[in-house]
C-alpha positions in Angstrom: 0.0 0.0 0.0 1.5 3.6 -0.6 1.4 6.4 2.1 -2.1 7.7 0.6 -3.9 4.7 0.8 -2.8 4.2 4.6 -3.2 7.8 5.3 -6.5 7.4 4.4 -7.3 4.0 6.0 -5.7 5.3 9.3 -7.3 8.9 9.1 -3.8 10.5 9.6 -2.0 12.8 7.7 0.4 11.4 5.1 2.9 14.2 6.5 2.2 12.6 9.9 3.2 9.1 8.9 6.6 11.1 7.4 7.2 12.3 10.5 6.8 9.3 13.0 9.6 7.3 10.5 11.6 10.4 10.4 11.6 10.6 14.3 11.9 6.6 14.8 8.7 6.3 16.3 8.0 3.8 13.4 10.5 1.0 11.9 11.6 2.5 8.3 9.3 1.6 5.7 10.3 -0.1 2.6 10.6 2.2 -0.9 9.8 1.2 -4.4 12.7 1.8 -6.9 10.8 5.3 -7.5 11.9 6.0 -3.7 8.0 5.8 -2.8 6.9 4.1 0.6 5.8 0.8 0.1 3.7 -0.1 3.6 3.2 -3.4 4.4 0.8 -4.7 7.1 3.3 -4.9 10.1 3.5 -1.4 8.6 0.4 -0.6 9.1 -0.2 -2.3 12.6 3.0 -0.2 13.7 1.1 3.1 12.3 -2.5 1.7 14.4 0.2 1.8 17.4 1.7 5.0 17.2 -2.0 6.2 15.9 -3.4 5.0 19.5 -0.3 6.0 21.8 -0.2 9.5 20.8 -3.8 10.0 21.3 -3.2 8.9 24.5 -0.3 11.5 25.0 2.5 9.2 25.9 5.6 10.5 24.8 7.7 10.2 21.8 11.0 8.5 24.2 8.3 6.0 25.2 7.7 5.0 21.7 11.1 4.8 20.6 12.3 3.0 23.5 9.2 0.1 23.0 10.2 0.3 19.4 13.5 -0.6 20.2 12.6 -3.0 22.7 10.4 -4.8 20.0 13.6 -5.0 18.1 15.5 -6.9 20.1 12.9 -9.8 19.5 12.2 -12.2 22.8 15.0 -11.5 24.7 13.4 -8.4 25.5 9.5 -9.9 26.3 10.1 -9.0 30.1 11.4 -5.5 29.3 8.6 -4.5 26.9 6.0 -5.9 29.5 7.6 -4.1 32.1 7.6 -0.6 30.1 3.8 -1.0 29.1 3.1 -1.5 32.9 5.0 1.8 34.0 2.6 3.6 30.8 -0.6 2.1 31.8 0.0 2.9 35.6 0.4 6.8 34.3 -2.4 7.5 32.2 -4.5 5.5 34.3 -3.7 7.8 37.4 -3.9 11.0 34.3 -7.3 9.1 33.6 -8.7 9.3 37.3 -7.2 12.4 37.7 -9.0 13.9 35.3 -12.7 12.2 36.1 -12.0 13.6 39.6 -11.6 16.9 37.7 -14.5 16.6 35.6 -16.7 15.8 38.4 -15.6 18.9 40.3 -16.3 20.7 37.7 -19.6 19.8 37.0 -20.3 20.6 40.7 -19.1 24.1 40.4 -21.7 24.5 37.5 -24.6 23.0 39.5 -23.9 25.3 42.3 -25.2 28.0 39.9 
């Protein structure tokens, strides 16, 4: 598939896809002998990844570093588990911090 047809598919931004290989937060993607991106579906389930981390806010280091962990194949199982733990444990706590938020808030505007 070329960049459109993912872009598309994945409701991103072709120039986003550009920039998460650019950065590293995707493996480098495989080019026709016009230079053109040539994505194949590990590709595309690395894209869904990135797609649903950064919606969650989690950093760019974070993605790199699982990226890199994923890399280094089974050896690195443990490692990779034990970095998605630390991630979950933060944007749960960001997730209840911010329902305790909300709920304040909606307190403050039935006060009025």
């Amino acid at each position: 598939m070329q960049i459109q047809q993912v872009a598309s598919q994945l409701a991103i931004q072709p120039d986003t896809i550009r920039r998460w290989e650019r950065v590293g937060l995707i493996p480098p993607v495989r080019r026709d002998s016009d230079g053109l991106r040539i994505f194949s579906d590990r590709d595309v389930d690395w894209l869904k990844c990135v797609k649903i981390l950064n919606q969650l806010g989690v950093s760019d280091d974070f993605q790199r570093e699982y990226m890199k962990l994923v890399s280094l194949g089974n050896q690195a199982e443990p490692a990779r588990h034990s970095l998605i733990k630390e991630e979950l444990a933060k944007i749960q706590n960001n997730h209840h911090c911010l329902l305790t938020a909300i709920d304040q808030l909606e307190k403050l505007a039935e006060d009025r």
